[in-house]
C-alpha positions in Angstrom: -10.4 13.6 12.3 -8.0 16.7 12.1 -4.2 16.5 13.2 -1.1 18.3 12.3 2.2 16.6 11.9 5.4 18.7 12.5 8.3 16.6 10.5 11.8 17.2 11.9 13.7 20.5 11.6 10.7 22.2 10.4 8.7 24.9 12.2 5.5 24.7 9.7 3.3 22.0 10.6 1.5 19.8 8.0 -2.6 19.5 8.7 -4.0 16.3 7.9 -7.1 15.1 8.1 -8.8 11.4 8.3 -11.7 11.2 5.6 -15.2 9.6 5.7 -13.3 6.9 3.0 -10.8 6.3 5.8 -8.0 7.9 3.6 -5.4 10.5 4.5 -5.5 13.8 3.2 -3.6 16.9 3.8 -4.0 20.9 3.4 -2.3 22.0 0.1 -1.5 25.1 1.4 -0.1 23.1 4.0 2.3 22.0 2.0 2.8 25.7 0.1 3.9 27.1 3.1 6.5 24.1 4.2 8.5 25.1 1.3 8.4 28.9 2.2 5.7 29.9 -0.4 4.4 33.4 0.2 1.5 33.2 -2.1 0.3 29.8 -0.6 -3.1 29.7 -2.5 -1.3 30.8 -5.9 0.9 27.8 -4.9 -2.4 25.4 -4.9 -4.1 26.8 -8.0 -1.2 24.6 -9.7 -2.0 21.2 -8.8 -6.3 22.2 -9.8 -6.6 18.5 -10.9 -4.8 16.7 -8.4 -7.1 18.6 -5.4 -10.2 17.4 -3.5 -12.5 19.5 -2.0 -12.7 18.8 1.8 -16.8 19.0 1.3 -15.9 15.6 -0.6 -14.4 13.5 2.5 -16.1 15.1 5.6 -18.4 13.0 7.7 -21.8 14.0 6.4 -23.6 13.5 10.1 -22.5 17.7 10.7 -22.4 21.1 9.2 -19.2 22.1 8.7 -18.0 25.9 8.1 -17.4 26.8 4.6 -13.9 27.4 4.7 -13.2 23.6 5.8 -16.0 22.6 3.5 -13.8 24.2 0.7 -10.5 23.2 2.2 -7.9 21.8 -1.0 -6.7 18.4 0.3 -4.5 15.9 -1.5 -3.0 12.6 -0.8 0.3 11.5 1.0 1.7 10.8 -2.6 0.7 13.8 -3.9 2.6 15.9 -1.1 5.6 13.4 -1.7 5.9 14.4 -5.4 5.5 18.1 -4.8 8.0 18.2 -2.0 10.7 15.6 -4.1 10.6 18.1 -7.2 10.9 20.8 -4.8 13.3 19.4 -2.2 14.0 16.1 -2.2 15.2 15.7 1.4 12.0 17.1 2.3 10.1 15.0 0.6 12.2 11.5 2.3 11.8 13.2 5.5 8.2 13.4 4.9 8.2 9.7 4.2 9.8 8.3 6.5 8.1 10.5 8.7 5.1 8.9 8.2 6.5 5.3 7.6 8.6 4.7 10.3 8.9 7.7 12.3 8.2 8.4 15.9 6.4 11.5 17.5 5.3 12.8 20.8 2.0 13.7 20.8 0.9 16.9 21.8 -2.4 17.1 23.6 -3.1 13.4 23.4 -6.5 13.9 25.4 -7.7 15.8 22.1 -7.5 13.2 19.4 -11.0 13.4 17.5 -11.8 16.8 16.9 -13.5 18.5 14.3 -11.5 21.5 13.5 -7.9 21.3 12.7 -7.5 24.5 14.4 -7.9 23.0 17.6 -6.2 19.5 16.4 -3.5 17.1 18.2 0.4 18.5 17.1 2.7 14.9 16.3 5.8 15.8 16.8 7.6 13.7 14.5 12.0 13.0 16.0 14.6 11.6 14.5 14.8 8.7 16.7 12.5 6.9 18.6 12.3 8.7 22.5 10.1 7.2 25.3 6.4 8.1 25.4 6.9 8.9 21.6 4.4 6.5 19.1 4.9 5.5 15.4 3.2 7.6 13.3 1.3 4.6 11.2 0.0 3.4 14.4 -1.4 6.5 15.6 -3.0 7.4 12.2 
């Protein structure tokens, strides 16, 4: 359900998350903090409308804890357009990234957990290296 996905050159991973639609959605503050924010959660207040509460698109067959019940997720488009008015090559990174990129999984034995503090790490390169997967096929 949780993963993270570390896109090249960068040392903040992006956590992503599976929903119960069987939609992708990521942590806004995620995001906040891949373009250096230091005020993260002032960072999501902004984009209010565009945010859906991760209550909204967890499984309901558990209890989750509040904080991931009240997690802000949005949607890979929404995370494009942030990053491209931000920083543009961050933003085609992120894209092709998820498109056509390749990573090497890290702890592959852990794919469907619960908690995205405990989740998978896809490391995404910038070429294709053996034992690395595409990104669209893992997700």
């Amino acid at each position: 359900m949780w993963f993270k996905i570390l896109l090249p050159h960068q040392h903040y991973p992006l956590v992503a998350m599976i929903g119960k639609d069987g939609k992708l959605y990521f942590r806004l503050v995620d995001v906040g903090a891949l373009l250096g924010r230091s005020k993260v959660y002032e960072f999501a207040k902004q984009f209010d409308s565009l945010i859906i509460q991760g209550k909204d698109v967890l499984s309901a067959h558990k209890q989750y804890p509040i904080m991931t019940q009240k997690s802000n997720l949005v949607t890979p488009d929404v995370v494009f357009n942030i990053l491209n008015a931000e920083l543009s090559s961050l933003a085609t990174s992120f894209a092709i990234s998820l498109n056509a990129g390749s990573a090497l999984v890290e702890n592959p034995s852990n794919l469907y957990v619960e908690s995205y503090k405990t989740s998978p790490v896809l490391h995404v390169q910038d070429s294709p290296v053996p034992n690395s997967i595409l990104v669209r096929l893992w997700i």
